[in-house]
C-alpha positions in Angstrom: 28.5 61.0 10.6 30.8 58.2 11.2 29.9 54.6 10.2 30.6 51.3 10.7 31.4 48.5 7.6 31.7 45.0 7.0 35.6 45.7 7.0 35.2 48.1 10.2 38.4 47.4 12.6 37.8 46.8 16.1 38.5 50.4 16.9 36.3 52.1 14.7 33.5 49.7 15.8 34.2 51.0 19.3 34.3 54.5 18.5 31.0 54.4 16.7 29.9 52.3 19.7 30.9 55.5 21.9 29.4 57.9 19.2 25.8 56.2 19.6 26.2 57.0 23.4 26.2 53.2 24.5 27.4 52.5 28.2 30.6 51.2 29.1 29.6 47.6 29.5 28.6 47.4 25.7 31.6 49.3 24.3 33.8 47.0 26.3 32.0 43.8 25.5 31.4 45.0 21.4 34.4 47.4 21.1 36.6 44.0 20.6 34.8 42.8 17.0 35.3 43.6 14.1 32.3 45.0 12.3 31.6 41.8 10.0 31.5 40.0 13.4 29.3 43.0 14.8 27.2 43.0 11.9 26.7 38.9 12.4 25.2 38.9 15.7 21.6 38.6 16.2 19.4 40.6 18.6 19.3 37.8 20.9 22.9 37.7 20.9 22.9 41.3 21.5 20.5 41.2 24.7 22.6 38.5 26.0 25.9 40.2 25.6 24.7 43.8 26.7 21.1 43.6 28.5 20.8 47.0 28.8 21.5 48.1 25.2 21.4 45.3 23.4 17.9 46.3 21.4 19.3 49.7 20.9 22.4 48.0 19.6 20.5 45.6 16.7 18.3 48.6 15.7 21.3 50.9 15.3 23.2 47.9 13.3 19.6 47.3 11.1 19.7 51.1 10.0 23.5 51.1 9.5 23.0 47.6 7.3 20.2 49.3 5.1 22.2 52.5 4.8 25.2 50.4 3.5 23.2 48.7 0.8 22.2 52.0 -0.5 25.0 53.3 -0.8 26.6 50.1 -2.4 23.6 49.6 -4.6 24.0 53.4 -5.5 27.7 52.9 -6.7 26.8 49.7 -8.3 24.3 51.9 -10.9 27.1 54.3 -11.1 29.8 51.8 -12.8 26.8 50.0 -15.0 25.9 53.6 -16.3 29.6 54.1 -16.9 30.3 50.4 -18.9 27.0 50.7 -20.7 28.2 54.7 -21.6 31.3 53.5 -22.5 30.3 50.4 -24.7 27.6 52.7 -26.2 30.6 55.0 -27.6 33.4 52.1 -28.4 30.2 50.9 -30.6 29.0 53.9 -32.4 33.1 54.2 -33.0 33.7 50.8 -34.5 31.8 51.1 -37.7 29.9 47.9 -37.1 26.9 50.0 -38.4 28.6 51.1 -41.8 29.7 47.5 -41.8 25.9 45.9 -41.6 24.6 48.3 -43.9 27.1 47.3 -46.5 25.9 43.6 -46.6 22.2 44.4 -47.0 22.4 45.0 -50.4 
């Protein structure tokens, strides 16, 4: 399945225009942007710029926003479960326990 990002060029915003089956008029009119200046427009924008596909347009753009947060909110668990793994070992490893316990007498 091929996606669009925020750093999308304007060619792979036009081939995923062509991919979604969009007519000519909208893949010539959106097939120039980038997809941060895609992903900016707002449905009105949309209907303006391509009448005929312009709703289809924002609802294909709202899924492929909510699919991007996933998968960025799904890496973003990833690295925190790494940092905390690793600051859970670099602890039990330092001796700050054996340490602590020493002073409590």
């Amino acid at each position: 399945m091929r996606i669009i990002t925020y750093d999308s060029p304007p060619d792979q915003v036009r081939a995923w225009l062509e991919l979604k089956g969009f007519n000519s008029v909208t893949i010539n009119s959106l097939g120039v942007l980038t997809g941060a200046q895609l992903f900016s427009l707002n449905k009105e924008e949309l209907k303006t710029v391509c009448p005929d596909d312009g709703g289809r347009v924002f609802s294909q753009l709202t899924v492929q926003k909510a699919a991007l947060e996933r998968s960025s909110g799904s890496e973003l668990q990833k690295i925190m479960r790494r940092r905390q793994e690793k600051l859970a070992a670099n602890t039990s490893d330092s001796g700050v326990e054996s340490f602590d316990e020493g002073n409590a007498h």
